[in-house]
N, C-alpha and C positions, 0 to 999 in steps of 0.2 A: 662292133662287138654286140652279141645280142644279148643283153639284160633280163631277158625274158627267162632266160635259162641259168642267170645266176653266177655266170661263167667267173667267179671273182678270181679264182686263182690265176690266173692269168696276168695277173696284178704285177703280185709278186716278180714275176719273168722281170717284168716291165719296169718296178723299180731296182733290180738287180741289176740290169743294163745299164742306167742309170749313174750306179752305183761303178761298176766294172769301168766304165768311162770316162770316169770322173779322174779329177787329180784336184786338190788345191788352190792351184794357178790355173786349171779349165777346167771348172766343172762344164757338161753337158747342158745343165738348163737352165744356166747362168746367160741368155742370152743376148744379152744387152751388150754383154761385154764383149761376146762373141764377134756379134756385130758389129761393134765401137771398138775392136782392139786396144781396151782398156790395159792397161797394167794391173795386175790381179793387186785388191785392193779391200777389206775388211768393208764390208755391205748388206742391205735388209733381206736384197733377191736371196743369197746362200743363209743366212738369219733363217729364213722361212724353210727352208729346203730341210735345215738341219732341226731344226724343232721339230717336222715331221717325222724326221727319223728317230729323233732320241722317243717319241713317243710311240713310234712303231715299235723301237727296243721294248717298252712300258708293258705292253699290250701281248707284244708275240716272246716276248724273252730273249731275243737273239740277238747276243752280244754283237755281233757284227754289225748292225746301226750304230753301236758305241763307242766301237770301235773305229768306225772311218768318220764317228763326227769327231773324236778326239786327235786323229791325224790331223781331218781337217782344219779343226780350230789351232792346233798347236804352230800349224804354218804362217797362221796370224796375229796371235799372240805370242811376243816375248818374254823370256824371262822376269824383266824388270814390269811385267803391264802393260809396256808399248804395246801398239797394236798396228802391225801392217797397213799401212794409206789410210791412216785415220786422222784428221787434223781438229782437236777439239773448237778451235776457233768460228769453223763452220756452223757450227750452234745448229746440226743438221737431225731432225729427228731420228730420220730415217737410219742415220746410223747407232743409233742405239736400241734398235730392235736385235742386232744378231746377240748382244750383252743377255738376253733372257738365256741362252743356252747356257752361258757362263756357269751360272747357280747349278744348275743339273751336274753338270760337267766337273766343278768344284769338290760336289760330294761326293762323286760316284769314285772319282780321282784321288781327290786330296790338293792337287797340285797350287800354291800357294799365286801363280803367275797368273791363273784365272783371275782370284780374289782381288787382285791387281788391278788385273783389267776393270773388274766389276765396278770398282771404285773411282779410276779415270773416269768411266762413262757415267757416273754418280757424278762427280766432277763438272760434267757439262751439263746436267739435268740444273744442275746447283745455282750454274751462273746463267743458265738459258735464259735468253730475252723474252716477257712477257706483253701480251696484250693487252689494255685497259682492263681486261674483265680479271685477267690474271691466268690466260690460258699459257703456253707456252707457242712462241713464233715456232712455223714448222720447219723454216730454216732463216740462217744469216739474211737468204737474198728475197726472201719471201717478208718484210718485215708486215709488223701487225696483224696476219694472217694465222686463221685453224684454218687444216685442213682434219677431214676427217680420218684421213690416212695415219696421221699422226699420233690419234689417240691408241691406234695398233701401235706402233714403232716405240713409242717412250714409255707409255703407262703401264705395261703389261711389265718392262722394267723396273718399271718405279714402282708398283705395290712389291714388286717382288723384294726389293732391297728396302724398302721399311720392312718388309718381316722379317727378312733373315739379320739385316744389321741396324736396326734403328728399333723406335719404340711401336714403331706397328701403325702410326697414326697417317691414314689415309685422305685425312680431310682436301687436301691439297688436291690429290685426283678427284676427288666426287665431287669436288668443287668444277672442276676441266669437265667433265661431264655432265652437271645440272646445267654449265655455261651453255654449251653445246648444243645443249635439250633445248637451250631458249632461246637461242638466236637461228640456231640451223633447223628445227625441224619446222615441217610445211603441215598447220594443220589441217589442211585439206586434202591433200594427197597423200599424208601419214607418210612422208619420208623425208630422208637428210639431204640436203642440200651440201655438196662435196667441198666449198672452201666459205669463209667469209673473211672476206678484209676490213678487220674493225676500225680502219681509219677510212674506210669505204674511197679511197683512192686509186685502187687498180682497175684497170682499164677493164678488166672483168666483172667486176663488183658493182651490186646494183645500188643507185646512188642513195635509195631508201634504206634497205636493209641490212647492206656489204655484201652481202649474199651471192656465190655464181648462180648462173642459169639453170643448171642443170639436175636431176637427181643420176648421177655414176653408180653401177652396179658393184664395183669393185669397191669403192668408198663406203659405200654402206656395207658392204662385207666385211672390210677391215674395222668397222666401227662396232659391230656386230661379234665377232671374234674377240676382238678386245674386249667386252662387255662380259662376256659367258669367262673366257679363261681370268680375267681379274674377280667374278664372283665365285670362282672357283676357289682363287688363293685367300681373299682375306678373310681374316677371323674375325671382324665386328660387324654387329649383327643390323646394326645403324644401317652402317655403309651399303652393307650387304642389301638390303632390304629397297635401299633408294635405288640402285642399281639395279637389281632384280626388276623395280618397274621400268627404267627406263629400257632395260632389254625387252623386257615384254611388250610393250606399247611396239617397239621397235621392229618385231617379228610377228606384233599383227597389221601392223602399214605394209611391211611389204611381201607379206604371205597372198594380199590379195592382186599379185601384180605376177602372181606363179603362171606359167605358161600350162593351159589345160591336159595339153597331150605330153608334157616330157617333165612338169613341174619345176624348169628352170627357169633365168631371171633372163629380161634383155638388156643386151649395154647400157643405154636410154632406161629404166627402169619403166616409167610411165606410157614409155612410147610404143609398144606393142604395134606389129604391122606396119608401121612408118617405113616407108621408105628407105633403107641400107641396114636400119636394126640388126639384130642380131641377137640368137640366146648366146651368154659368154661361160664360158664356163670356173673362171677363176670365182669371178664375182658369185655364180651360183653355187660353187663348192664351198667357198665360206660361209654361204648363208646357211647351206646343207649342215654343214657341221656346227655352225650356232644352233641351228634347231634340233638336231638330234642329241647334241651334249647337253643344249636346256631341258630338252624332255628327260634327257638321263638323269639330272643333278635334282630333277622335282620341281626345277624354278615354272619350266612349262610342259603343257598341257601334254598327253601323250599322239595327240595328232600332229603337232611339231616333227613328233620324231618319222610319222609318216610321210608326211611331208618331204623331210628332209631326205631321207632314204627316196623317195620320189625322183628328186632332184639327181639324188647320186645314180642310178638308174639310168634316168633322163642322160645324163652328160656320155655314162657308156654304154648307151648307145647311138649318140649321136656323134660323139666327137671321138671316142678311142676305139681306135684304129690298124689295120694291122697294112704295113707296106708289104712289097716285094718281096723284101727278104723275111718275112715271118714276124717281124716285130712290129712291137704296140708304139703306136705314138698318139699322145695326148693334143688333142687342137683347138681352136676355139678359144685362146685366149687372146687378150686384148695385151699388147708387148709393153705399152706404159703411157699413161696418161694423168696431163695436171694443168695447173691454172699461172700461164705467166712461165717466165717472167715478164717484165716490159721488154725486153728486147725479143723476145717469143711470143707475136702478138695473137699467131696462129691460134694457140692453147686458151682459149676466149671462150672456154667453157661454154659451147655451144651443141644445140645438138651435132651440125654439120660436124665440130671438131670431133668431139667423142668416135665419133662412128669413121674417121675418115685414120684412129690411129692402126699402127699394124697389127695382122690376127696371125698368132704365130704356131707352133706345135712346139710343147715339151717344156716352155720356158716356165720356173719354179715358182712364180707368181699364180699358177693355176696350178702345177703340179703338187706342189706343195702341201694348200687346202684340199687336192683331192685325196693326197694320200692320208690327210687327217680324216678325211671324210668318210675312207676304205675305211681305218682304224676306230673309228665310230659304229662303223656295220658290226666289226668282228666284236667291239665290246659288247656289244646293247643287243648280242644273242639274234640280231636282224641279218645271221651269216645264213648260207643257204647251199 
């Protein structure tokens, strides 16, 4: 697709298909599941899919995003709060990222089963296993481990439900976040480092630091993401303010690692022209819309938002695409990658590993942030 010309509407087609093919129990860019003949199952991939939407509602007015995320979510949530293949015992972060829709969902509705829900997934946040520093484990089988994927999936929850149902008091996240700031980030290469296991026992983890190997492009996006939309929500100006730097520090480490000609990220962050790299575009589409929502909200600089738009450019025209039959399809994403377990010893957060996982088209781990991405352009007047 040629970027050159602006071509955005085209977009739209593209998540309307989406949309049209979707059900519930299959969504389209759910593809993990696709592949794994999962039993449809309350999860982050459609979490993310559906935030995009209800924010594309936000943005264009068109009830119709609110209407197929209220179908959708209503297929997962029961009346009582249950929640379709959810087991709170998992202690799994990642399943309480799709709980952020909840809140949207709740007000726009009324419906009392949300509120339910909202409150089970508060429920696990409540008793989650902690790491020494007091971070939350990112799941049951991961013990003593952040990953940075996590601070997207729980915390963006959790400021959310201190505002709407508690006294507002954030200390607990900013606390998961200075931790973060101080054990994960690389001051010499100004980036995060994707997991550390605070018992420094996993066969990945460096025996000095806990630290994996590697800097992940998708991990620093979802750490990134979470940063700008939690300075988005809270009201104290404390919290606020610590957060704002660590977002910023964070978007000028790896502003300098933007690809010249398309301004996106490669898998490998640091490893530019390495041998199997790759620009990805999931990871560069979160990073795109950290930087054009920071530049929008005033926290950053107005060349962020250049940047960022850069990037979003960069990905259509490199990766969306049009087949055979006349339709867009999204490529260039990395299908899922992490650290472990021990009996997964492949995932040894290496570079060899990162780059050897599958690159898929359409799947909502990159779809998702682009469409937030698109919805960034059409706010911030950078439509064309």
């Amino acid at each position: 697709m040629d970027a050159q010309n602006n071509n955005y509407a085209k977009i739209d087609n593209y998540i309307e298909r989406l949309l049209q093919g979707s059900t519930p129990d299959a969504p389209l860019w759910n593809i993990e599941s696709i592949r794994g003949g999962k039993t449809p199952h309350w999860n982050y991939i459609d979490g993310c899919m559906i935030t995009a939407l209800l924010c594309a509602n936000e943005i264009t007015g068109e009830e119709k995003y609110v209407d197929f995320a209220e179908k959708f979510i209503d297929y997962y949530v029961f009346e009582d709060g249950s929640i379709r293949g959810y087991t709170l015992e998992n202690y799994n972060l990642d399943d309480v990222n799709e709980g952020r829709v909840l809140f949207d969902l709740y007000k726009k509705t009324g419906k009392e089963k949300y509120k339910r829900a909202i409150f089970q997934l508060y429920e696990q946040l409540h008793n989650q296993p902690r790491t020494k520093t007091g971070n939350f484990w990112h799941k049951a089988i991961y013990p003593n481990q952040i990953w940075l994927d996590g601070l997207y999936m729980a915390q963006v929850f959790y400021v959310r439900f201190q505002k709407e149902f508690m006294d507002g008091d954030y200390s607990d996240t900013l606390s998961q976040f200075c931790n973060v700031r101080k054990y994960m980030f690389d001051e010499q290469k100004k980036l995060y480092y994707h997991g550390i296991d605070c018992s420094k026992k996993a066969f990945w983890a460096d025996k000095e630091t806990g630290c994996s190997g590697n800097f992940w492009l998708r991990a620093i996006g979802w750490f990134s993401v979470a940063l700008i939309d939690i300075i988005d929500y809270v009201d104290d100006e404390n919290t606020k303010n610590e957060l704002c730097g660590i977002f910023r520090e964070a978007m000028e480490g790896i502003l300098q690692y933007a690809d010249v000609q398309t301004g996106m990220f490669y898998q490998v962050v640091d490893c530019a022209g390495k041998e199997g790299n790759y620009l990805e575009t999931s990871g560069s589409s979160m990073i795109a819309y950290a930087m054009m929502k920071g530049a929008r909200l005033g926290v950053l600089d107005k060349k962020y938002a250049e940047a960022g738009k850069k990037a979003f450019d960069g990905i259509c025209e490199k990766y969306l695409t049009i087949n055979g039959d006349g339709e867009l399809n999204l490529g260039g994403i990395c299908l899922v990658a992490g650290l472990g377990p021990e009996k997964n010893r492949r995932r040894d957060g290496s570079y060899a590993y990162y780059i050897s996982e599958p690159v898929v088209e359409n799947d909502a781990k990159g779809v998702a942030p682009f469409v937030l991405c698109y919805m960034e352009v059409k706010r911030n007047g950078l439509w064309a």
